[in-house]
Phi, psi and omega in degrees: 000340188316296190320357194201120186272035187246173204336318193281350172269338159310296188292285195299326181252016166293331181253013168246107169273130210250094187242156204245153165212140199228154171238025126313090194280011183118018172237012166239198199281304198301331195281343203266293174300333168298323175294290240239327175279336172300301198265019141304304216296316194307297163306336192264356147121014154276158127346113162193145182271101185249123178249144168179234179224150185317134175268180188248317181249099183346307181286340152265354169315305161336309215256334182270337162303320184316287188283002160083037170263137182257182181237132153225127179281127163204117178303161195255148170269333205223096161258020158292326194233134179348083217312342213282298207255022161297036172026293211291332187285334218253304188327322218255030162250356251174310193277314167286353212255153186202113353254173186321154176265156201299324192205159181255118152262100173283099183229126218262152168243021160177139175347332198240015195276333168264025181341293199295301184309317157339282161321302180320290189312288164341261186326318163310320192095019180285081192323161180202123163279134183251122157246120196273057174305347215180089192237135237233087162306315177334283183323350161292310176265018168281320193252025190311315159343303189286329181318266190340282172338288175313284171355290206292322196289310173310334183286298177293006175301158156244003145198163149286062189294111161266201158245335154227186185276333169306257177354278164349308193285309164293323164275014172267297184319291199252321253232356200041009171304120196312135209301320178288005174233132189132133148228143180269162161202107165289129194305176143251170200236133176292182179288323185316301179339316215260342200274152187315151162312150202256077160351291180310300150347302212272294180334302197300274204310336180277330189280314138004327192265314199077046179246125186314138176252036151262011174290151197260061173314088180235144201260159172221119169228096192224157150298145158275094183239135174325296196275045183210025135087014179286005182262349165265314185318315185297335180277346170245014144316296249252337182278315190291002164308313185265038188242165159305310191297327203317313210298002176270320198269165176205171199227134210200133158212143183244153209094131194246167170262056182311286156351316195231025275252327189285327192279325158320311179293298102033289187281356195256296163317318210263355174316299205286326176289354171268348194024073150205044162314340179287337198231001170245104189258134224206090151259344158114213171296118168239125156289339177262056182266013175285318178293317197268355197276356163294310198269030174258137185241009183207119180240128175239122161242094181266059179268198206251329212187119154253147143270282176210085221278132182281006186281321175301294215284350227248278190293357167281298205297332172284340169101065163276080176321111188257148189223134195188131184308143191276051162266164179037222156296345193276003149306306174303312189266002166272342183064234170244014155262147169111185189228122152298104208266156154322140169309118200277006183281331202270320203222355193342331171278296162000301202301273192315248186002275189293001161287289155024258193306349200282279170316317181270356156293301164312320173277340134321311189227072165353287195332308192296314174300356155300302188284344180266338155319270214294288167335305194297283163326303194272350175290287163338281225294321166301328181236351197238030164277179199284309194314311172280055145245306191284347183292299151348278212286308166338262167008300184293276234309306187280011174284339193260335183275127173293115164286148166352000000 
């Protein structure tokens, strides 16, 4: 059915309804793939439900509403126990609906976060798929209890999605998914990503700054959280301040803590104390970071913990040299381009160091950063677009989904 848009296929999946469920209210990667598998499905002409806790941002609701994707809002009830294994909150989404839906999609910010729906989809009899966006080691022993139970929930999936092969691998490991069960599929990036720099753009956004434009730019577009490295970028501020190269860089992040609100205040403070608020730029939340990765000539992500972050794959398809920690999945998406840093779980000064020597190197030689561009970019263009990614999860979703 992917292949082909026309009426009959329109019609025939118009009676299979679908509902997706998240504990991811709209501010991360996982809520940016859910926005892309509702509205594949939504265009091909299913029925579909995004259940999750109240979202934050309006304009796509707008917009998913727009293609006739529904909502169900749901508060956690039991704030004592894990929104993941709430019952009580979830049942009465799946126990009330007529008729039932053709199919479940769980798609997780960590192994146990859709539990409870589980169980629910079992009794009922609801097939259901799991894409395992985000996998947490620590939580294998935080839930152990819960290990064995999860296994039956992986068994009775009717498929298992990661997102990289590093995941993949931890839930086999830890996590108990049974070894002949789990397939990766890598997310994709809409086209806007993939399109050449926008000159003007790079332009528009550096004078807004008041940044030179020989100037040397490296961007980050993350939450500001412990674990997405922004406390190593301030330790190798504060050593490149004393470099040849400093009076070329500048720093550019898009992103706030909402999650993590102190630590921002924290990282802000020690900027201003640092007196260079002229060169660490701080933009908060951005929807347009497809517009800033025009005016970035460097994207650095020192993180702690992934899944398969789509901010890597975002500045490859624009043709970014990325410099980013050998975690998680982002070995896989850099391949043999781009610059991998030590695990910073391992070594943080390691971390730190070679982000250092990364950046004044990089920033020496145009040349090189030219050639790891153009890798990156052709890298991108080979493994992370939406089509071929959504085409892969379509695949799963009609092998599996049961009419009305």
């Amino acid at each position: 059915m992917w292949s082909t848009d026309s009426d009959v296929t329109t019609i025939t999946n118009m009676s299979k309804h679908i509902f997706l469920y998240t504990l991811d209210s709209g501010v991360g990667g996982v809520a940016q793939n859910n926005h892309l598998i509702m509205c594949t499905l939504a265009r091909l002409g299913y029925q579909v439900t995004c259940v999750q806790p109240p979202a934050y941002d309006d304009r796509v609701i707008s917009f998913q509403k727009q293609l006739g994707i529904q909502h169900l809002w749901v508060e956690a009830k039991n704030k004592n126990n894990s929104r993941g294994f709430d019952v009580e909150s979830w049942q009465p989404t799946l126990t009330n609906s007529s008729p039932k839906p053709g199919l479940i999609i769980c798609s997780n910010t960590h192994p146990f976060a859709n539990f409870a729906v589980q169980q629910i989809a079992i009794q009922l009899g609801i097939p259901y798929i799991v894409i395992e966006n985000l996998v947490v080691p620590d939580m294998a022993l935080r839930f152990v209890e819960y290990l064995d139970e999860l296994s039956h929930h992986y068994i009775q999936a009717k498929s298992v999605i990661a997102v990289s092969y590093d995941d993949l691998g931890l839930l086999h490991k830890l996590f108990k998914l049974p070894k002949n069960k789990g397939k990766v599929i890598y997310n994709g990036r809409p086209v806007e990503y993939f399109t050449p720099c926008d000159f003007g753009v790079r332009d528009r956004l550096r004078q807004s700054l008041n940044i030179p434009t020989d100037a040397v730019v490296c961007f980050t577009a993350a939450r500001i959280e412990l674990r997405k490295g922004y406390q190593y970028q301030l330790e190798a501020i504060k050593q490149l301040m004393f470099s040849p190269v400093w009076n070329q860089l500048y720093f550019v992040w898009a992103g706030g803590g909402i999650f993590e609100p102190q630590l921002e205040i924290e990282i802000r403070q020690a900027v201003e104390q640092l007196g260079i608020t002229d060169k660490v730029i701080f933009l908060g939340n951005r929807s347009d970071v497809s517009d800033w990765l025009n005016a970035a000539d460097i994207f650095v992500f020192p993180s702690q913990l992934e899944g398969m972050p789509l901010c890597v794959m975002e500045a490859m398809a624009k043709g970014l040299p990325v410099i980013a920690s050998a975690v998680s999945g982002i070995p896989e998406e850099l391949g043999n381009t781009g610059k991998l840093l030590p695990d910073p779980n391992v070594d943080p000064q390691a971390t730190v160091k070679e982000l250092v020597a990364t950046i004044q190197e990089w920033v020496i030689n145009p040349q090189k950063r030219q050639s790891i561009r153009k890798a990156c970019k052709q890298r991108a263009e080979q493994m992370f677009r939406e089509e071929q990614s959504m085409k892969q999860v379509m695949e799963v979703i009609e092998r599996n989904i049961y009419a009305d």
